[in-house]
N, C-alpha and C positions, 0 to 999 in steps of 0.2 A: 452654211459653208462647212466645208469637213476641217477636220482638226491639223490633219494634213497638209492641206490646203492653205490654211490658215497661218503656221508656221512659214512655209515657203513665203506669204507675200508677206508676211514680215521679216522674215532675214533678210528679203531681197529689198525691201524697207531700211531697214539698219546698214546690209553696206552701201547703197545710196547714200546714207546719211553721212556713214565714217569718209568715204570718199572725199564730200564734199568738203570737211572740215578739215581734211590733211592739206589741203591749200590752203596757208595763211597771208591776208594780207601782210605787206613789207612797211612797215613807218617808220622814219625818220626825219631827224632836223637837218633841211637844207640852210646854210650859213651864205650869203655873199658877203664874202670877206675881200673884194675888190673893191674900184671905186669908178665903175663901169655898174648901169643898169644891166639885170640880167633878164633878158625877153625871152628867152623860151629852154626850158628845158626836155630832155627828151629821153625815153629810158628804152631798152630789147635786151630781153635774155641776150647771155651770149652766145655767138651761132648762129641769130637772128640776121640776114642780113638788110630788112629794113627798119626805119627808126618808127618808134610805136609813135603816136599825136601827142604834142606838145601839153606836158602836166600842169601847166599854169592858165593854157586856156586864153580869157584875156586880160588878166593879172602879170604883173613884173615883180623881181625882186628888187627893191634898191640896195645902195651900198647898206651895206650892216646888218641889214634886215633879215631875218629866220622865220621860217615858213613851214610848217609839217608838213610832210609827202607823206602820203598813202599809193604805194602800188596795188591795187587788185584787180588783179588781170586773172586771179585764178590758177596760174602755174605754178606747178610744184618745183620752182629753183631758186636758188641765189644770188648766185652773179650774174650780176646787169652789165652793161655798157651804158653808158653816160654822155651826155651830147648838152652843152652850154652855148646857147648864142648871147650876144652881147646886143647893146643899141647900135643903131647905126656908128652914132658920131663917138662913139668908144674906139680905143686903140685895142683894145683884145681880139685876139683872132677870135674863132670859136675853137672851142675849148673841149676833147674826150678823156675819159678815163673810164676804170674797170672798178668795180668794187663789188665785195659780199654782203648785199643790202640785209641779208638777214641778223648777221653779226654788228652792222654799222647804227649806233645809235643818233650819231650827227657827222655830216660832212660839210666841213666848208671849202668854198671855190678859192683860190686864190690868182694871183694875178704871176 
């Protein structure tokens, strides 16, 4: 292979690489700080106008209970939009808000 040659498919090598690292995953401590089960959460850039699948999957938070969240979705942003459901037999609506998950090291839910 020429030397040439060889350079090109490794820079083209390295910025693939740097690309893919400028997306960090987003972690933080999720808190329910109510006294409602919390059944599903939900996160989308904002702008997004539909909600990404549910982060807990088939897991709940109970009251009190802290939970790390990992976002990696891969995108290079910040601010989320935030979507809370409650159990059935809870008096909580569902619950939005906005935050800069990159900056946020714990959020808790309140009621």
């Amino acid at each position: 292979m020429s030397k040439s040659k060889l350079i090109a498919i490794s820079s083209a090598a390295l910025f693939l690489v740097a690309g893919a690292a400028s997306a960090e995953d987003l972690v933080f401590n999720l808190k329910n700080g109510t006294n409602s089960v919390l059944t599903r959460f939900h996160t989308s850039p904002v702008g997004v106008d539909k909600w990404e699948e549910d982060v807990f999957g088939p897991d709940v938070l109970n009251p009190g209970e802290t939970i790390e969240i990992t976002i990696a979705d891969g995108r290079d942003v910040c601010e989320y939009d935030m979507r809370f459901e409650f159990s059935e037999d809870s008096d909580l609506d569902t619950t939005t808000d906005t935050q800069n998950l990159c900056e946020l090291g714990e959020y808790t839910i309140h009621e």
